[in-house]
matplotlib code that plots the C-alpha trace (Angstrom):
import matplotlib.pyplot as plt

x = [141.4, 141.4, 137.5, 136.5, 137.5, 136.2, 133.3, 132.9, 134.2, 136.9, 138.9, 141.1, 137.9, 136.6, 140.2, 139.9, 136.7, 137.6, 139.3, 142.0, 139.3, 137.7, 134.8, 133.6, 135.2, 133.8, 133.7, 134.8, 133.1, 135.3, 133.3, 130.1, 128.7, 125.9, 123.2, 120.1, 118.2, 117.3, 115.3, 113.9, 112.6, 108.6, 107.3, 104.4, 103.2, 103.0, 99.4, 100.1, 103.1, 106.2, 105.2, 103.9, 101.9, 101.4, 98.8, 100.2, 98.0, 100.2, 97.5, 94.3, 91.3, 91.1, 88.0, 86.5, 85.5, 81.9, 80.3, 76.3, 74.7, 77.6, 78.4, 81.7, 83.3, 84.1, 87.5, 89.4, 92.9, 95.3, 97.3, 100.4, 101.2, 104.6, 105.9, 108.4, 110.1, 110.9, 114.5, 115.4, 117.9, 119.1, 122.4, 122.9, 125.3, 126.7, 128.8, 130.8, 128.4, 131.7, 133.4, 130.6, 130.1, 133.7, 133.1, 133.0, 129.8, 128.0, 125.2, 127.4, 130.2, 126.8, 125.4, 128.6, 128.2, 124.4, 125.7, 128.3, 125.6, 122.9, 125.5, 126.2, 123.0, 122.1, 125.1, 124.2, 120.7, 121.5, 123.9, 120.9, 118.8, 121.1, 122.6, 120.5, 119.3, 117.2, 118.6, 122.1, 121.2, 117.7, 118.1, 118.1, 115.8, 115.8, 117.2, 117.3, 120.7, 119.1, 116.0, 117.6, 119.8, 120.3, 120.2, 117.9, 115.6, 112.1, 110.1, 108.0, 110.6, 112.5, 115.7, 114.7, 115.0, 119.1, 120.8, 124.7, 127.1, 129.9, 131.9, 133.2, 134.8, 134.8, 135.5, 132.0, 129.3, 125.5, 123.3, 120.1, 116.8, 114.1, 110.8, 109.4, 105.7, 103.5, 102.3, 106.0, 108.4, 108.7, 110.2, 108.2, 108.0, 105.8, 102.3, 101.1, 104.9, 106.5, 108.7, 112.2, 115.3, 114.5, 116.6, 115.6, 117.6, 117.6, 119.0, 121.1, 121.4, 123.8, 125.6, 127.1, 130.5, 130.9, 132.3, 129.5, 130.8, 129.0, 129.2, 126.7, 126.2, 124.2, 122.5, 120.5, 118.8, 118.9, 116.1, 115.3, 112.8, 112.7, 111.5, 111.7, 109.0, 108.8, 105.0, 105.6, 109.5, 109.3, 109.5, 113.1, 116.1, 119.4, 122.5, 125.2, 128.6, 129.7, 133.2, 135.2, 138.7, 137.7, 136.1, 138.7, 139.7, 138.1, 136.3, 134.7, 130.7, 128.8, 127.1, 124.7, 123.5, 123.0, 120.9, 118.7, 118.7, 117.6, 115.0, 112.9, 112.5, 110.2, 106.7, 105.0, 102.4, 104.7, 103.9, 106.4, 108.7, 112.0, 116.1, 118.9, 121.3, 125.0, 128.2, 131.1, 132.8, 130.2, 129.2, 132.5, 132.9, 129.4, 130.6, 133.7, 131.7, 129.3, 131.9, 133.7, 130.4, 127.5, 125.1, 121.6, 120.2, 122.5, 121.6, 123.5, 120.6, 121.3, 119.5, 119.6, 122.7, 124.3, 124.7, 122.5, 122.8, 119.7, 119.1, 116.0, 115.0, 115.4, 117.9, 121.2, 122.2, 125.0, 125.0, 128.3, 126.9, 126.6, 129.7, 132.9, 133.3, 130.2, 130.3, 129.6, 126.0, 125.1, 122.5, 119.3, 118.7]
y = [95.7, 97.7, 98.7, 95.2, 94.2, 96.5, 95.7, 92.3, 89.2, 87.5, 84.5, 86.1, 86.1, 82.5, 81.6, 84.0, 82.2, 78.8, 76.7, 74.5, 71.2, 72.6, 74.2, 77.8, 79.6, 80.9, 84.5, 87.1, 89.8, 92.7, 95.3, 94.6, 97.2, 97.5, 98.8, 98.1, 101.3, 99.2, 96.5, 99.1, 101.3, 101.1, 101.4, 102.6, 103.0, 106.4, 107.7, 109.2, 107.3, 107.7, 111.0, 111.2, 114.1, 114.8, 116.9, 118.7, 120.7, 123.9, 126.3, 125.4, 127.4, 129.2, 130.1, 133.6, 134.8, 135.9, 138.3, 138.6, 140.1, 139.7, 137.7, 135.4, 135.2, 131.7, 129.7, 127.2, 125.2, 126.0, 122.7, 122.8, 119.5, 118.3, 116.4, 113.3, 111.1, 108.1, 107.3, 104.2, 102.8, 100.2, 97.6, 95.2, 92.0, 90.6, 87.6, 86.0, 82.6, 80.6, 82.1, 81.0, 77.6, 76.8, 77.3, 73.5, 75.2, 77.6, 78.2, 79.6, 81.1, 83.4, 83.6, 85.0, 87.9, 88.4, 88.6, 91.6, 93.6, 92.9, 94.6, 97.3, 98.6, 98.2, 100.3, 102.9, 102.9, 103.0, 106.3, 108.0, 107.6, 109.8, 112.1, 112.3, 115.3, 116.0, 119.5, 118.3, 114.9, 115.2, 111.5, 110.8, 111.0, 114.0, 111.9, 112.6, 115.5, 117.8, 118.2, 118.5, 120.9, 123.7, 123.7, 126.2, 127.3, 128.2, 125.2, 125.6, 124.6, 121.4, 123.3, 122.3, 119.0, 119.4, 119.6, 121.2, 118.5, 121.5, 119.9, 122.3, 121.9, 118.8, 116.0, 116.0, 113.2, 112.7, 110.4, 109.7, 109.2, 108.4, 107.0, 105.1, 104.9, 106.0, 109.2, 109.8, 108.9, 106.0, 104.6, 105.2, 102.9, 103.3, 103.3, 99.8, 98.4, 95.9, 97.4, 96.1, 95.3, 93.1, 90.8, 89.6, 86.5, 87.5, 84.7, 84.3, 87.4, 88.2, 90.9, 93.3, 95.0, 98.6, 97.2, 94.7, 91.4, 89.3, 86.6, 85.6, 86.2, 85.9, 89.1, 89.8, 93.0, 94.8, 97.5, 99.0, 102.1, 104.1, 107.5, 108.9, 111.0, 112.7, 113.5, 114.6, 116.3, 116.3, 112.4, 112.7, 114.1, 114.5, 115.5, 116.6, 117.9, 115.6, 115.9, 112.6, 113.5, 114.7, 112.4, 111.0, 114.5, 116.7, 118.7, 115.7, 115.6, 114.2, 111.5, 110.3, 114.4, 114.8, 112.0, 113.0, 116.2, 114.6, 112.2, 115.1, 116.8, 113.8, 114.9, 113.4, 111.6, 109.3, 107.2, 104.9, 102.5, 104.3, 103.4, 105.2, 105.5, 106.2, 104.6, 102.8, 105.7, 107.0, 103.3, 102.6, 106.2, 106.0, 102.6, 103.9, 106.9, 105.1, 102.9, 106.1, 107.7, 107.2, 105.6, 105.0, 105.7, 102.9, 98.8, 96.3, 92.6, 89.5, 89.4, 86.9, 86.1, 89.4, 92.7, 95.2, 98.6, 100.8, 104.2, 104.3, 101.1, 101.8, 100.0, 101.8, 100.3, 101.3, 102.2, 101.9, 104.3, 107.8, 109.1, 110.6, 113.6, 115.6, 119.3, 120.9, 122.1, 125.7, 127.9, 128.4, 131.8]
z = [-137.2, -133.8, -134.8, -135.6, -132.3, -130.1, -132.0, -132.8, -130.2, -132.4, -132.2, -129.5, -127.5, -128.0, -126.9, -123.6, -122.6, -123.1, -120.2, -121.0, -120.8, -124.1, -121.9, -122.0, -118.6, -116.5, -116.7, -113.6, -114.2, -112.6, -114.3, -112.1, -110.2, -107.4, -108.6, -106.5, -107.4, -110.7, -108.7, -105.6, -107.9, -109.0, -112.4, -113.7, -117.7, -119.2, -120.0, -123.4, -125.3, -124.5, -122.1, -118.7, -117.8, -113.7, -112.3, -108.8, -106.6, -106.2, -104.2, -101.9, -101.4, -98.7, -97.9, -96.3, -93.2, -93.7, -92.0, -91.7, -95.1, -96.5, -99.1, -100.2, -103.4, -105.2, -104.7, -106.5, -106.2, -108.7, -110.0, -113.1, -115.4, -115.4, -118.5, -118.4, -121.2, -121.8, -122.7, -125.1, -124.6, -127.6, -128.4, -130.9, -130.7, -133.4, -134.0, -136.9, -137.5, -138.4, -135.1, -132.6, -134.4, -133.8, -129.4, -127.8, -126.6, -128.9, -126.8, -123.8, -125.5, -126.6, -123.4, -122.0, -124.6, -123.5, -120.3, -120.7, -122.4, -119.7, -117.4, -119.3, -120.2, -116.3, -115.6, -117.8, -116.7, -113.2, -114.4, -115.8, -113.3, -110.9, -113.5, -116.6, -117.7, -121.2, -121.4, -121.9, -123.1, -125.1, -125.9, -122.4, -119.4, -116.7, -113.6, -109.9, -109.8, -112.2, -109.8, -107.0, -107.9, -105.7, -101.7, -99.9, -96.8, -98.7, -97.5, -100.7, -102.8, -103.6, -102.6, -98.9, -99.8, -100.9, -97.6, -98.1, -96.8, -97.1, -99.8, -102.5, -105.7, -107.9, -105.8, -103.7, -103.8, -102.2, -100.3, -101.5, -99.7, -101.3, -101.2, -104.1, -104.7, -107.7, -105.2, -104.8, -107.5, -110.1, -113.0, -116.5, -119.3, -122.5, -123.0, -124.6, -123.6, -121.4, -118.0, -118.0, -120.3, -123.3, -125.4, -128.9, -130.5, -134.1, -135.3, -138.4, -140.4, -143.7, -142.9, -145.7, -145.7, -147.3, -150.4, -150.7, -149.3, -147.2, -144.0, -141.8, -138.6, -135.2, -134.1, -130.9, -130.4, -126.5, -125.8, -123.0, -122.9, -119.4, -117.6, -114.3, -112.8, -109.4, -108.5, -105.4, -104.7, -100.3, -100.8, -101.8, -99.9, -101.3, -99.1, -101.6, -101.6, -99.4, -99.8, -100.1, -99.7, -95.9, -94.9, -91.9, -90.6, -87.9, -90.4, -91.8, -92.8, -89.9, -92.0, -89.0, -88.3, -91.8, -92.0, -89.3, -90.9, -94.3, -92.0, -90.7, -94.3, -95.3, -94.8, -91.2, -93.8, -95.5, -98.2, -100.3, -99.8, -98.4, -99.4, -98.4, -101.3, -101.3, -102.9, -101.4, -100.1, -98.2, -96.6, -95.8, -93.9, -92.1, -91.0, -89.0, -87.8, -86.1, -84.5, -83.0, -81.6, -79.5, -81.9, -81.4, -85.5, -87.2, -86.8, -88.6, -89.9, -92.1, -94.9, -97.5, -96.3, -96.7, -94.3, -94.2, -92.7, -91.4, -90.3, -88.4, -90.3, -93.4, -95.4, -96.5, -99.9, -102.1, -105.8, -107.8, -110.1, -107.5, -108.2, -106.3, -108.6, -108.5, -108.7, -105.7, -105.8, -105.2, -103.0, -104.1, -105.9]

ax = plt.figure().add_subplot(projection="3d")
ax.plot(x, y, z, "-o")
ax.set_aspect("equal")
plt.show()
């Protein structure tokens, strides 16, 4: 019975979401999270299926001084192809026919299922996106952490772009800046597809129990296939280990240096539209450092009726889904 239920929604849950007039409640939904990566970030369709192949120079010619009577030999660039997947992401809801029919109203006691799984599939979408990575989870997609992995000084690697926040241990976490743009990076979805979550109302279905019985039942089908590419890798910044249980004390991260630090790493060129990630802990710190120093980088709008934080005008959004409890991230080789 304890499977069923974590399952199926039962009478128990008809009951939960129905108000004492006889209506369907309405639901708070505590297990929300921020996620505003999922509506920054820009798509594009993969050119060969579910794959994404990426062409990036890696060498220029250089050309030869010539002397007179002397002659020059031919140059080329030299470019590699990077390969990205899609993940697919899938969920199916189903409901006793006889359980929704007996809701005063079917049609939102359903919708407030739809609902729950629309959140959920952006909240693990939103986790992959930071912290997938195919070579631990082939099913998956490879996400922003496993690329910028390691934190280094070679300026021809994407280890410049991980700056070392001076967390260590387990209990670290990261700002993000990025800037999204087809050039840059961008979501993937399939060749021949559609971009975004999709829900499919399959209706009534029979449904058959291991032993043969049957019931009917309303099923709806979730499906949402997504990659992540990164074309060009100085268009994103990472700080990491940034660690959160000193984040008050005199040996703190100084969250406005190390954005300025992370600012200057974007090439002079730049392309994309720019965000500033980071999670509550991290706002809620860079806040009360900014109140407690001279601060020129940090400007506080309305928009849409909401807060916004800058740096340098770009906007400073947080993302339930970067976590407290990343490993801290080690030096380049």
């Amino acid at each position: 019975m304890a499977v069923l239920s974590a399952l199926y929604p039962t009478l128990l849950d008809v009951a939960r979401r129905t108000d004492p007039n006889g209506k369907i409640a309405t639901i708070v939904e505590m297990l929300n999270e921020q996620n505003p990566i999922l509506n920054d970030m820009v798509v594009q369709e993969c050119n060969s299926g579910m794959v994404n192949r990426t062409t990036i120079r890696t060498g220029l010619p250089q050309g030869t001084w010539r002397q007179l009577y002397k002659g020059v030999q031919p140059d080329k660039s030299t470019t590699r192809q990077v390969t990205d997947t899609c993940g697919m992401l899938e969920a199916y809801s189903q409901v006793d026919k006889a359980l929704a029919d007996m809701a005063p109203d079917k049609a939102a006691f359903m919708l407030t299922e739809s609902a729950a799984f629309l959140e959920g599939l952006n909240q693990q979408m939103a986790s992959a996106l930071f912290y997938g990575d195919t070579a631990i989870d082939p099913e998956k997609f490879t996400g922003l952490a496993a690329r910028y992995n390691r934190y280094g000084t070679d300026k021809q690697k994407s280890s410049y772009n991980v700056i070392n926040g001076g967390g260590v241990g387990s209990d670290n976490t990261s700002i993000w800046l990025l800037y999204w743009g087809t050039q840059t990076m961008c979501g993937l979805y399939p060749k021949g597809s559609k971009a975004g979550l999709s829900h499919q109302d399959l209706g009534e279905q029979t449904h058959v129990e291991a032993d043969g019985s049957m019931y009917q039942i309303y099923r709806s089908h979730y499906k949402w296939d997504l990659g992540f590419t990164v074309r060009d890798w100085r268009y994103g910044v990472r700080i990491a280990n940034i660690d959160v249980s000193n984040l008050n004390g005199a040996n703190a991260a100084d969250l406005i240096d190390l954005l300025i630090t992370a600012s200057h790493r974007i090439p002079a060129a730049k392309i994309g539209r720019p965000v500033i990630y980071c999670n509550e802990t991290i706002a809620t710190a860079l806040d009360k450092q900014a109140r407690t120093v001279a601060n020129l980088m940090l400007t506080y709008s309305d928009v849409d009726g909401h807060p916004q934080t800058s740096f340098r005008g770009i906007p400073i959004k947080v993302c339930d889904a970067i976590l407290d409890t990343e490993a801290a991230v080690a030096a380049d080789a």
